[in-house]
C-alpha positions, 0 to 999 in steps of 0.5 A, a space after each residue: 694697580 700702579 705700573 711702571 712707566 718711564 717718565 722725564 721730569 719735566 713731565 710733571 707739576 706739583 699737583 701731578 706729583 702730589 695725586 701720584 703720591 696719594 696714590 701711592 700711600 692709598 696702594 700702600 694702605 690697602 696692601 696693609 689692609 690685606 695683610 692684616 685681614 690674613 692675619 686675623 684669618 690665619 690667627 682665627 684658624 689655628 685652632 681648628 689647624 691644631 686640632 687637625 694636625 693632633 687628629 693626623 698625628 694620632 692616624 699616622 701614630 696607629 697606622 705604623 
């Protein structure tokens, strides 16, 4: 993962500056890779999380 660093501009060249930016962009990329793989997940689980709370619902419907 990226940190935080404190730097002068004359500390880099063009080449620098072009390899932290593909970092960046790969950072970026995998973080919307992550994302929409939790997505999927969550959209695979709703039904099992709708059959679920119908169950919860009908045990707190009998239980009062």
């Amino acid at each position: 993962m990226l940190q935080h660093q404190e730097v002068s501009e004359e500390q880099f060249d063009e080449n620098q500056i072009k390899q932290r930016l593909s970092q960046w962009r790969e950072s970026d990329g995998s973080s919307a890779q992550m994302i929409l793989q939790q997505l999927d997940l969550i959209h695979r689980m709703l039904p099992e999380l709708k059959a679920l709370g119908k169950e919860l619902s009908s045990l707190t419907k009998t239980n009062n």
